[in-house]
C-alpha positions as CSV (number, residue, x, y, z in Angstrom):
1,X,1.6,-35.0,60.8
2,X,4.5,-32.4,60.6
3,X,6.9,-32.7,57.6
4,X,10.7,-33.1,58.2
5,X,11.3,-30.0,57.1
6,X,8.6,-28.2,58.3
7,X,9.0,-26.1,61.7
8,X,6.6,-25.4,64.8
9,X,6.5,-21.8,66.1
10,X,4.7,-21.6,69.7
11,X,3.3,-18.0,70.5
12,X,2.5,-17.8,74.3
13,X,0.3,-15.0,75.1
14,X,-1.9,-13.7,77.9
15,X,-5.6,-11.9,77.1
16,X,-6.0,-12.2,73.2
17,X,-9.1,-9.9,73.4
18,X,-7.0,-6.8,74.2
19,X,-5.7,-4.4,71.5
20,X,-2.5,-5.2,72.4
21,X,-2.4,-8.7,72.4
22,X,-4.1,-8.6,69.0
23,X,-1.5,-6.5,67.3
24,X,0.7,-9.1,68.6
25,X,-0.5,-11.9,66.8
26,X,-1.8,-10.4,63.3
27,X,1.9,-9.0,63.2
28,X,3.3,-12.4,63.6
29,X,1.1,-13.7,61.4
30,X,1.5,-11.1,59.2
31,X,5.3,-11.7,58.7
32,X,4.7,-15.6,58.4
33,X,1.9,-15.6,55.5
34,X,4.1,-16.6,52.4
35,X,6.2,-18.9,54.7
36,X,4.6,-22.5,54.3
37,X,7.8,-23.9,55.8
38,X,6.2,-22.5,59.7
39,X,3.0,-23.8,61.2
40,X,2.2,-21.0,63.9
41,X,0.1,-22.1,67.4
42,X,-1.2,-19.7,69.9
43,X,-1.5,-20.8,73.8
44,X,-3.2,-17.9,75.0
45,X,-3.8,-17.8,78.5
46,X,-5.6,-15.2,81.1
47,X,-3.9,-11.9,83.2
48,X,-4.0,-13.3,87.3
49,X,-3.1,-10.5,89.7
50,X,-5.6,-12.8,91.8
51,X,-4.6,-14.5,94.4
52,X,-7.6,-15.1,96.8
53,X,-8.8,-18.7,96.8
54,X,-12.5,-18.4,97.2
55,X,-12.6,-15.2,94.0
56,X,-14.3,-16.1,91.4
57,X,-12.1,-14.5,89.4
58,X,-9.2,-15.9,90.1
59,X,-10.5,-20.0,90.2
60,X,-12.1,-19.0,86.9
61,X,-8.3,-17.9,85.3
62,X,-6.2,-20.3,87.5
63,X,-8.7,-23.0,85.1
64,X,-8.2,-21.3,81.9
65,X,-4.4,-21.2,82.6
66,X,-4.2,-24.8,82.6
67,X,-4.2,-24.4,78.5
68,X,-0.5,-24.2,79.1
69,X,-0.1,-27.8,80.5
70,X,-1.8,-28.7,77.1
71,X,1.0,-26.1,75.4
72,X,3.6,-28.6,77.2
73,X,3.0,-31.4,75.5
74,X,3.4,-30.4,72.3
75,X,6.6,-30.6,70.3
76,X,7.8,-26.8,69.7
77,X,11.0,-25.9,67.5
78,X,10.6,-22.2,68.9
79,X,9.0,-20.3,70.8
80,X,7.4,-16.5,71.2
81,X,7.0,-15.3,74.7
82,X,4.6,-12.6,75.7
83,X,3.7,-12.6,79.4
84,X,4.6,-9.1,81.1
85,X,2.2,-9.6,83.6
86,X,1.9,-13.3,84.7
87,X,4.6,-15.0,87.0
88,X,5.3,-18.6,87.4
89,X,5.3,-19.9,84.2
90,X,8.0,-22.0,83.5
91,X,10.0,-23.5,79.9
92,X,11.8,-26.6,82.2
93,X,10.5,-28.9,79.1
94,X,11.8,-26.1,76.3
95,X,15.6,-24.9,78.0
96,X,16.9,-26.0,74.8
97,X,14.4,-24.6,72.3
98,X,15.2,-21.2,71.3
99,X,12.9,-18.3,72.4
100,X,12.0,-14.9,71.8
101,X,10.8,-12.7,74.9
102,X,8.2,-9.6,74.1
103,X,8.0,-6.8,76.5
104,X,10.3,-8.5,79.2
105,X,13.2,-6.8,81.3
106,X,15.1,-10.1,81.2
107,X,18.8,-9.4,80.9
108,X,19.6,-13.5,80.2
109,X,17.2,-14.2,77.5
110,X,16.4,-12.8,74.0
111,X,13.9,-9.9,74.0
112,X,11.9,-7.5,72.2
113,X,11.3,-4.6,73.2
114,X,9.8,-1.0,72.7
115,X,12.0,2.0,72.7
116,X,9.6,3.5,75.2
117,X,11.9,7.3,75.2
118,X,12.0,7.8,71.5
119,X,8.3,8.1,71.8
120,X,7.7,9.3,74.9
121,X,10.1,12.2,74.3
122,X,8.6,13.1,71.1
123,X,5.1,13.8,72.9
124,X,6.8,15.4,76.0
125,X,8.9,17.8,73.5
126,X,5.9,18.9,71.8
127,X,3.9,19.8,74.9
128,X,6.9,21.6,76.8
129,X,9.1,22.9,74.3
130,X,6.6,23.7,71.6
131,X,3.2,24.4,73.4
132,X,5.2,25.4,76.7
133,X,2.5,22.7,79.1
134,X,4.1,22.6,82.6
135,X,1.7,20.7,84.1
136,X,1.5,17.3,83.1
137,X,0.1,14.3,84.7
138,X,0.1,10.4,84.3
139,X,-1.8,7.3,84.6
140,X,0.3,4.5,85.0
141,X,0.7,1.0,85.7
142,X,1.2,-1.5,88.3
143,X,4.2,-2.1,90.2
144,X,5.1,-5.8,88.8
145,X,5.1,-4.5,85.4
146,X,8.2,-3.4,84.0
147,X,6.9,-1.7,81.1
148,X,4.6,0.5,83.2
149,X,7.7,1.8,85.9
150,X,10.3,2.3,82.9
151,X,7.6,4.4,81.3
152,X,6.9,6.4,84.7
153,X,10.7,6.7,85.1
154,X,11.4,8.0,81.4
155,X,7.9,10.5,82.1
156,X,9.4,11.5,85.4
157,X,13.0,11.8,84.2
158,X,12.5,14.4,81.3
159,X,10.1,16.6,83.4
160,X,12.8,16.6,85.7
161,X,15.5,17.9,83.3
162,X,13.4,20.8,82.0
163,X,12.6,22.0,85.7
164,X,9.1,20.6,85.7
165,X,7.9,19.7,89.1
166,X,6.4,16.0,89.3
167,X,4.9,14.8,92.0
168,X,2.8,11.8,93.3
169,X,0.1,13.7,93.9
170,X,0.1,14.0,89.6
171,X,0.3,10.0,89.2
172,X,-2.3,7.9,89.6
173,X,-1.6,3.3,89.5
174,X,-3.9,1.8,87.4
175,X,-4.3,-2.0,86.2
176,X,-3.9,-1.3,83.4
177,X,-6.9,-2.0,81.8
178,X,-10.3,-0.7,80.2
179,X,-11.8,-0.2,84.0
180,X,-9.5,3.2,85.0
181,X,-12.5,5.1,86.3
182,X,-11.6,5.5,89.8
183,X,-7.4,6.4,88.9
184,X,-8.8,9.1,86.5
185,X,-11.5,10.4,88.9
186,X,-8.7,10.9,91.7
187,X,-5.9,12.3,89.2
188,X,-8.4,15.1,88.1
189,X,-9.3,16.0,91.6
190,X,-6.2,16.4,92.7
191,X,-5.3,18.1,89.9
192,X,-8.1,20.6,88.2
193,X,-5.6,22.6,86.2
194,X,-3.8,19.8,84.2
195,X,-3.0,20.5,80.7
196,X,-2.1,17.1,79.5
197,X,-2.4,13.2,80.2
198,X,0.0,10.3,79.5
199,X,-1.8,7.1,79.8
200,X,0.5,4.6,80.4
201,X,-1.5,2.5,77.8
202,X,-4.3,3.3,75.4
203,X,-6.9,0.8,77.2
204,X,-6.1,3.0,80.3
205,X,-7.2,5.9,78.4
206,X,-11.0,4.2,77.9
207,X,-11.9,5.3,81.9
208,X,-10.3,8.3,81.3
209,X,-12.5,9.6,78.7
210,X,-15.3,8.3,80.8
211,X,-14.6,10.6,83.5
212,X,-14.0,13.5,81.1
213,X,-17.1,12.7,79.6
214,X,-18.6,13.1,82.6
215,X,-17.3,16.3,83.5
216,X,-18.1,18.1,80.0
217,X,-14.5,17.7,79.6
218,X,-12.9,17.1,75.6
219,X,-9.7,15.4,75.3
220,X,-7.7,17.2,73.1
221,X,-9.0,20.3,73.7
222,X,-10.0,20.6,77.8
223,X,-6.9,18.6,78.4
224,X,-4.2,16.5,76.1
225,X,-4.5,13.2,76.2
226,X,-2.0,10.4,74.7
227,X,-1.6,6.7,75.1
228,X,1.3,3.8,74.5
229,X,1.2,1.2,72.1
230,X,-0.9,2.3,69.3
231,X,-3.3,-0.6,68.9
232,X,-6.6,-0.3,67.4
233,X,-8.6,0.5,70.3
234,X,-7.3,4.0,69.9
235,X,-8.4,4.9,66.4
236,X,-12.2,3.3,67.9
237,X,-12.3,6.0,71.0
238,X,-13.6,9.1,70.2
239,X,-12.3,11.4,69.9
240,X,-9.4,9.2,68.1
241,X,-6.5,8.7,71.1
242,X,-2.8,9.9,70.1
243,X,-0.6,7.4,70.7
244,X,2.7,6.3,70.7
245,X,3.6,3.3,68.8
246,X,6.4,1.4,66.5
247,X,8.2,3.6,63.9
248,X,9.1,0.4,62.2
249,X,8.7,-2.8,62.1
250,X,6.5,-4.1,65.0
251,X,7.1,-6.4,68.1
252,X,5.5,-9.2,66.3
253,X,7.6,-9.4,63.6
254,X,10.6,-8.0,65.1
255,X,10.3,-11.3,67.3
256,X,9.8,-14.0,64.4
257,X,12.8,-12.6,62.6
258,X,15.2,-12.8,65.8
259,X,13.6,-16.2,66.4
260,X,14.5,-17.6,63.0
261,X,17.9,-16.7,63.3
262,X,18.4,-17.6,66.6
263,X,16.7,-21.3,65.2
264,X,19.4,-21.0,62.4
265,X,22.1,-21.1,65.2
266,X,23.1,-17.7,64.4
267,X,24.7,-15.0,66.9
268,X,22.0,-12.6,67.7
269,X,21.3,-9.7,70.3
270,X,18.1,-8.6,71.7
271,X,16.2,-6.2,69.8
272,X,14.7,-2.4,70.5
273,X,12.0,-1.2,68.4
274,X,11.9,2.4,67.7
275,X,9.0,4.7,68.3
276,X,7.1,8.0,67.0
277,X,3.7,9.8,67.9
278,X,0.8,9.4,66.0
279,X,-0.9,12.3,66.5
280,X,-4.9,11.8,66.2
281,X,-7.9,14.3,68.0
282,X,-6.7,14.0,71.2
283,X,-3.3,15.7,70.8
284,X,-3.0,17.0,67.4
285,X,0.9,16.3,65.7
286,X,1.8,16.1,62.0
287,X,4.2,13.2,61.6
288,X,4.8,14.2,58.4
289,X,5.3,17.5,56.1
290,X,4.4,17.5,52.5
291,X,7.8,19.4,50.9
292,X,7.1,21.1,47.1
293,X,10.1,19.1,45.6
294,X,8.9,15.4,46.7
295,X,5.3,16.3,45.1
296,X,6.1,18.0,42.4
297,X,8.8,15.0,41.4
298,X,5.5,12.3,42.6
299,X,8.1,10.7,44.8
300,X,7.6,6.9,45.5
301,X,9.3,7.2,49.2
302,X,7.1,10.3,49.6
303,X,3.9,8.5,48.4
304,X,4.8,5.5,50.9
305,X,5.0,7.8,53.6
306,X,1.8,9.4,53.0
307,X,0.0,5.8,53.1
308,X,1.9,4.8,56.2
309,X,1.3,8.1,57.6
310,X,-2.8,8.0,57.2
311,X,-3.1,3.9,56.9
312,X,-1.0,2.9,59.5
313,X,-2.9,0.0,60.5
314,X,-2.4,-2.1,56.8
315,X,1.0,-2.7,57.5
316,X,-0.1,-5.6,59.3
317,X,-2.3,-6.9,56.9
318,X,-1.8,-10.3,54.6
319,X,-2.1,-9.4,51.0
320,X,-3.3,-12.3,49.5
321,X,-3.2,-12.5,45.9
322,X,-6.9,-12.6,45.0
323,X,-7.3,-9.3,46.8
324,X,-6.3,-5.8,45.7
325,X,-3.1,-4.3,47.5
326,X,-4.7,-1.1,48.9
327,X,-0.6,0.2,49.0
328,X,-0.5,-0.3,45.3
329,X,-3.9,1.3,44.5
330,X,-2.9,4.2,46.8
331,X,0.6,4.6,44.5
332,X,-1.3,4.6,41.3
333,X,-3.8,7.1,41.7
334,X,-1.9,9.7,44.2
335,X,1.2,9.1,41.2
336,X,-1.4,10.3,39.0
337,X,-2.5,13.2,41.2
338,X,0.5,14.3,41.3
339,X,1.5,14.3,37.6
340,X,-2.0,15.6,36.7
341,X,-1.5,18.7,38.8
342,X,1.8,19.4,38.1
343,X,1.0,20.2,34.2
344,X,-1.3,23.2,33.1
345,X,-4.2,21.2,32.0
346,X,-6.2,17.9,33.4
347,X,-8.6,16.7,30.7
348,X,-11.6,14.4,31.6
349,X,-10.5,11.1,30.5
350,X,-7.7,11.7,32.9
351,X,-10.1,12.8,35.9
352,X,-12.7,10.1,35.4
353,X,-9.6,7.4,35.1
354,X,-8.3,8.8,38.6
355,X,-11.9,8.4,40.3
356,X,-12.2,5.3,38.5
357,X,-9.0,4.0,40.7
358,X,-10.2,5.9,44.3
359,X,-13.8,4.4,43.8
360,X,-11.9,1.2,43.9
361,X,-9.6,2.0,47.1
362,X,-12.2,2.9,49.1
363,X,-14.5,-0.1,47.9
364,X,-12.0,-2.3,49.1
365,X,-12.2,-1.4,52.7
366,X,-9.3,1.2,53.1
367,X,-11.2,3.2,55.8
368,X,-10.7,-0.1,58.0
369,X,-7.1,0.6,58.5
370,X,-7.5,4.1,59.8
371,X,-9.7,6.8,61.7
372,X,-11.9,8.7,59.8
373,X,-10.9,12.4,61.6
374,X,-7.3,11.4,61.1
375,X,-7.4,11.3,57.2
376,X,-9.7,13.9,56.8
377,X,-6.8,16.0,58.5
378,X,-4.2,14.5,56.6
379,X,-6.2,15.0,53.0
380,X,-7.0,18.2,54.3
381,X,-3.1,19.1,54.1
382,X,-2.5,17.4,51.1
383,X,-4.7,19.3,49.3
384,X,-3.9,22.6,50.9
385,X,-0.2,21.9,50.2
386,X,-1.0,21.4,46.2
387,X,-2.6,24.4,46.2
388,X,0.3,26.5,47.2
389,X,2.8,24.9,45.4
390,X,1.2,24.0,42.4
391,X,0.1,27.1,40.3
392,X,-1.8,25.6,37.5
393,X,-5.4,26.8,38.3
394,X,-7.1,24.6,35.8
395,X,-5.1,21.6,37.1
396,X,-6.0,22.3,40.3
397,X,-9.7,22.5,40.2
398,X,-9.1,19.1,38.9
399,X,-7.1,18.0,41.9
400,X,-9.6,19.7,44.1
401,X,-12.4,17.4,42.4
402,X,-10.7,14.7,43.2
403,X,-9.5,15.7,47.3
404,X,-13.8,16.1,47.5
405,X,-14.4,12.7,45.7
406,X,-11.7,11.3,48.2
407,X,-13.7,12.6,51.4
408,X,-17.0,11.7,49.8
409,X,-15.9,7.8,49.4
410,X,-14.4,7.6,52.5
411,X,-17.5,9.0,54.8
412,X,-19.7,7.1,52.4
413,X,-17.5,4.1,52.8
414,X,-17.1,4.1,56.4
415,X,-21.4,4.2,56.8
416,X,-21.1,1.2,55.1
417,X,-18.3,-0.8,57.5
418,X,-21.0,0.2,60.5
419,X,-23.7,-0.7,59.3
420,X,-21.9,-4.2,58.2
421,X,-20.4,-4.3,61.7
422,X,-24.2,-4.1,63.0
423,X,-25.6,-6.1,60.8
424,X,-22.8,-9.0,61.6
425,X,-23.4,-8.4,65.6
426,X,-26.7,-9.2,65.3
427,X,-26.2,-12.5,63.2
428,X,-23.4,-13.6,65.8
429,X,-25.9,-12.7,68.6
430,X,-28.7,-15.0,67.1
431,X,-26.8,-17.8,66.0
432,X,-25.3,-17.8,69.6
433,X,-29.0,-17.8,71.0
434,X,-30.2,-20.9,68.7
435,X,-27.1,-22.8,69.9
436,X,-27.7,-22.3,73.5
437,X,-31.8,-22.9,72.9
438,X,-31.0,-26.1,70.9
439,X,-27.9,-27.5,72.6
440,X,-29.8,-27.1,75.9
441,X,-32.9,-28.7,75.1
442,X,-32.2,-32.0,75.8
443,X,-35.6,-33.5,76.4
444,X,-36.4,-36.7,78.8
445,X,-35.7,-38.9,76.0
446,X,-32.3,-38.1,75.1
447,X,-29.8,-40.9,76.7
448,X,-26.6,-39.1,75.7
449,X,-26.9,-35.4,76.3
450,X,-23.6,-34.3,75.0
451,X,-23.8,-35.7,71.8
452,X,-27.3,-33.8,71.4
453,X,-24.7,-30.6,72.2
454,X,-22.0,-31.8,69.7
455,X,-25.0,-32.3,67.1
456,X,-25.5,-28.2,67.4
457,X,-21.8,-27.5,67.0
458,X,-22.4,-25.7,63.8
459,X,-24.6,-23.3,65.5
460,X,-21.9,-21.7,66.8
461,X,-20.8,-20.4,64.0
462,X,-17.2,-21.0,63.3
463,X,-16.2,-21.9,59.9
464,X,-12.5,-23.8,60.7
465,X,-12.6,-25.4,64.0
466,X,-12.1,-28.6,65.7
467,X,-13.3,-30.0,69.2
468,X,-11.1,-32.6,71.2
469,X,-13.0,-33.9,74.1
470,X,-11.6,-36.2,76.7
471,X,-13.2,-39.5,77.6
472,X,-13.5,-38.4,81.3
473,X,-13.9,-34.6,82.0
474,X,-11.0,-33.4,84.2
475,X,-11.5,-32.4,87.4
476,X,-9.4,-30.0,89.0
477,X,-8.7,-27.5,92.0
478,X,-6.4,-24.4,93.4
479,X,-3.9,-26.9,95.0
480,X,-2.9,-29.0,92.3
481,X,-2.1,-29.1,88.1
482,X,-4.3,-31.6,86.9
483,X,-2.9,-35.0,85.0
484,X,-4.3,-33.9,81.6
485,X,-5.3,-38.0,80.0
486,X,-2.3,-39.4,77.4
487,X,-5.4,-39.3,74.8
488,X,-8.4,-37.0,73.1
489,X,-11.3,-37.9,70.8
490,X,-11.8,-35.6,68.2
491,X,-15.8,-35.1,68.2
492,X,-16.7,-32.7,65.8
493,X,-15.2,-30.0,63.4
494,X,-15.9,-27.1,60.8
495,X,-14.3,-26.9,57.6
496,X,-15.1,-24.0,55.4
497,X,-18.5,-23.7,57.6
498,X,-19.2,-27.5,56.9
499,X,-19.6,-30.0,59.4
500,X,-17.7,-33.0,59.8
501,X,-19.0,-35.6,63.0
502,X,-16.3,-38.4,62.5
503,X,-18.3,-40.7,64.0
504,X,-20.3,-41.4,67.4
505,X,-17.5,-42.4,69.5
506,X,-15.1,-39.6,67.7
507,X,-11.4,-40.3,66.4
508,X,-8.9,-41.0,69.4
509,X,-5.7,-39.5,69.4
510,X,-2.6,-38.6,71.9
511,X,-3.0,-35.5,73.8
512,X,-0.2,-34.1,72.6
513,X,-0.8,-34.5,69.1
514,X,-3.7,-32.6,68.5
515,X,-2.2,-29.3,67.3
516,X,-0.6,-31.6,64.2
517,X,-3.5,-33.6,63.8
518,X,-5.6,-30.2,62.8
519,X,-6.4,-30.0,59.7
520,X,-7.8,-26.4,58.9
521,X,-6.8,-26.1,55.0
522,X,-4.4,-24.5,53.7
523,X,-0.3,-25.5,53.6
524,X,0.8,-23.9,56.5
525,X,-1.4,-24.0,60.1
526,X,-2.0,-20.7,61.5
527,X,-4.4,-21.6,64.8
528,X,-5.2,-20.9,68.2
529,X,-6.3,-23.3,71.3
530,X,-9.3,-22.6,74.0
531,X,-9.9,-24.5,76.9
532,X,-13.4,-25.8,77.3
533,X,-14.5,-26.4,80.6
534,X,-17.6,-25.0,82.9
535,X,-16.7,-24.4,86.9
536,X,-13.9,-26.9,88.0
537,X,-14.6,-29.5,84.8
538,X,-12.6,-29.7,81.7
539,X,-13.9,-30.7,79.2
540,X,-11.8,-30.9,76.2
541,X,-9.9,-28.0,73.8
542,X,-11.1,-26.2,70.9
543,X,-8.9,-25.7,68.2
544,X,-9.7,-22.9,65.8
545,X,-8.0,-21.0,62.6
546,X,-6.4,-17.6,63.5
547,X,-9.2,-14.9,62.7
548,X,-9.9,-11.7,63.7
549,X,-13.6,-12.8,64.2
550,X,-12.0,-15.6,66.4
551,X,-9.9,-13.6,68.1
552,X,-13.1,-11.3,69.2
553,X,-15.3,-14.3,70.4
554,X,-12.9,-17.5,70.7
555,X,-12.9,-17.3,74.2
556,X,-16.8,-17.0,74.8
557,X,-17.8,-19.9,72.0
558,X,-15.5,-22.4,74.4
559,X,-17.2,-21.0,77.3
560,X,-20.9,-21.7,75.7
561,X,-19.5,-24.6,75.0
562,X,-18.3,-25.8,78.5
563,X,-21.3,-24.3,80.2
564,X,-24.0,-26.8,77.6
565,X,-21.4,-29.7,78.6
566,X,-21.9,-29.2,82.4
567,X,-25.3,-28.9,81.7
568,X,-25.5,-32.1,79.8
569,X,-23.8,-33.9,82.1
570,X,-26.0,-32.1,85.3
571,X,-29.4,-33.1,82.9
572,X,-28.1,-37.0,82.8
573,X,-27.5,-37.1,86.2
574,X,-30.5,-36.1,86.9
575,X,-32.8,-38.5,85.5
């Protein structure tokens, strides 16, 4: 149960498999991981633009949705809001809780928000002023998102003041999502001599470079192409996608600090995040210069900008204390570098020590946090930069050693991460196949069905998880919220891949209780909620520990999981 002292932050989110959503949550949970004070709970919810009764679609999201009556329930001491795209949802129960709004244009509530110009203008200065591009084009967004039409507006709005025509015929409305196909096909056609691309998002970009691909067409060198929001999907594309994203701190934690205060009863104002371009294949930029004076003097600012500038993506990450701070690896042996070259001599205790300390970085998974083209460039100026300003020849064939043992561990390095990544697809893949053979082989002699699926629970393959299941499955329908039961039973669960059946009938508790009843390890809870159900049945919620694996895959274990319920239940009514 909670602890007098101990707080409940609710994070309310729509589509946790996008890149976006993602960089939400590993940001807050990034700036909560030494706070065992908060317990963090996700209600994560699904994007309805739906509104046709009989589409699939739509019945299928209105069901998922319904996670948010379960979010009701539960006893919140703040909350972090992050619903740009869904209407509807009210706080009636929380008016008095504070709360934190991400990416809203709310003028009465707290919000976070991007500074979409800052960005936006850096990328348009360096295509008109410097590269002198007068034809531009954009795909945006829908009209009921704000982010989308302020973006259009600031896009619009500078093109304007240079004397840049831009017309409708150069914008195309997207969903704003990974499907863009048919906006990009009709922006091209109506415009075969465009130089560059804003995507209004970099999962609009994905259809983009579909179409481009299809036409023989290269982003970045046939036409310029940059996204919004810098999330990891862009570093996956290839080539790599420029695009613009916090300067700073991000949304995520820029949120959990204003919420805390505001919790604290201090006087706070909402909050704009700055922004930069991070320049990658598709639209080369240098975010940063290498001066003589910072090298030469192996300047710690200047060091922590060069791992910002090429690892950009670690800044999120939780150092825990049995694992090696990549930042602090990346100090010691670039320090070195530095001092090594700046004398006349290098000897080879001093070289081997160095490689000693980059074998380790790039052990250690730093490739993860960047794109592979994108530090090649940036080494690539590093080293070109020491060798003008550095004279010491002997020193430098040193330093040079080390720049080629630096690209060596990294493409070596980065083989290895893809062929772990294929490796652990196809182990997900099969123990998702021997869950769905053995939970669905019930056989004429089994009397209770669903206990023959909550036997193969483990099969799954969750290590921290619980399953709540109601006594009754819910039925429910487009016309009406459905009366969730005062109580759960909580049937089966997975504690450091172990599992743990508390007994036939399951341990009762209220409804609203089950996000404190979880007990996933650790001091602090850090977890996210799913809604299992199959068709119009719900079936219970399943309660896992914030992963990234989780995060990929949360949404389809519950649905295997509803789907071998409904069968269960269809197989005993059968007989």
């Amino acid at each position: 149960m909670k602890s007098a002292d101990k707080k409940i932050i609710g994070l309310v989110i729509e589509d946790i498999f996008t890149d976006f959503s993602k960089e939400i949550i590993n940001s807050v949970v990034h700036a909560m991981h030494d706070r065992d004070d908060l317990d963090l709970m996700i209600f994560a919810g699904r994007q309805d633009e739906l509104t046709t009764p009989r589409d699939k679609q739509h019945f299928y999201k209105t069901v998922y949705n319904y996670i948010y009556c379960i979010e009701e329930k539960c006893p919140l001491d703040g909350l972090i809001i992050t619903l740009p795209n869904m209407k509807g949802i009210k706080y009636d129960k929380y008016k008095n809780v504070p709360k934190v709004f991400i990416a809203s244009d709310s003028e009465t509530e707290l919000t976070v928000n991007y500074d979409d110009a800052m960005g936006i203008h850096e990328a348009l200065h360096e295509l008109v002023e410097v590269r002198k591009f007068d034809r531009l084009c954009m795909l945006g967004g829908r009209e009921d998102n704000a982010d989308a039409q302020k973006r259009k507006e600031i896009f619009s709005r500078y093109l304007s003041s240079k004397g840049i025509e831009f017309t409708e015929m150069q914008y195309e409305v997207t969903d704003m999502n990974v499907k863009s196909e048919a906006a990009a096909t009709r922006l091209l056609d109506n415009n075969p001599d465009v130089q560059a691309i804003f995507c209004v998002n970099d999962q609009v970009a994905c259809g983009l470079y579909e179409v481009m691909q299809s036409r023989n067409l290269v982003p970045g060198k046939d036409v310029i192409i940059f996204g919004f929001d810098n999330t990891g999907l862009a570093t996956e594309l290839m080539p790599p996608l420029a695009s613009i994203g916090s300067d700073a701190a991000t949304l995520g934690q820029s949120a959990l600090d204003l919420l805390l205060q505001s919790m604290k009863g201090e006087m706070v104002k909402s909050v704009v995040v700055p922004t930069c371009l991070y320049g990658r294949e598709s639209m080369i930029y240098d975010n940063y210069n290498y001066s003589k004076a910072e090298m030469l003097n192996a300047d710690l600012n200047f060091i922590n900008k060069m791992f910002d500038d090429c690892f950009y993506r670690y800044r999120n990450e939780i150092i825990d204390s049995k694992v090696i701070d990549l930042r602090k690896l990346f100090i010691e042996f670039i320090s070195y570098m530095l001092k090594s070259a700046g004398k006349r001599h290098i000897d080879e205790k001093e070289y081997e020590n160095i490689c000693r300390y980059i074998d380790i970085f790039f052990d250690n998974g730093a490739m993860e946090y960047t794109d592979v083209t994108k530090f090649l460039r940036s080494i690539d100026r590093f080293q070109g930069a020491i060798n003008t300003n550095i004279k010491s020849r002997s020193a430098n064939a040193y330093t040079n050693r080390m720049f080629l043992r630096m690209k060596d561990r990294a493409l070596l390095s980065l083989a290895k991460y893809r062929n772990y990544e294929k490796k652990e697809y196809g182990r997900v893949r099969a123990k998702t196949q021997e869950f769905i053979t053995e939970s669905m082989n019930f056989g004429t002699f089994e009397e209770n069905p669903a206990k023959h699926v909550i036997d193969n629970f483990d099969k799954l393959g969750l290590v921290d998880a619980e399953f709540y299941m109601f006594d009754k499955r819910v039925e429910v329908s487009l016309q009406q919220t459905p009366v969730f039961p005062e109580t759960i039973r909580l049937k089966c669960k997975m504690k450091g891949g172990k599992t743990v059946i508390p007994s036939a009938e399951g341990v009762e508790c209220k409804t609203e209780n089950i996000y404190n009843e979880y007990d996933g390890g650790g001091k602090a809870k850090r977890i996210i909620a799913f809604p299992v159900f199959s068709g119009k049945y719900i079936y219970g919620i399943l309660i896992c520990n914030i992963t990234t694996e989780i995060l990929d895959k949360g949404e389809f274990v519950a649905g295997q999981l509803g789907n071998a319920l409904y069968l269960s239940d269809k197989n005993k009514a059968d007989k």
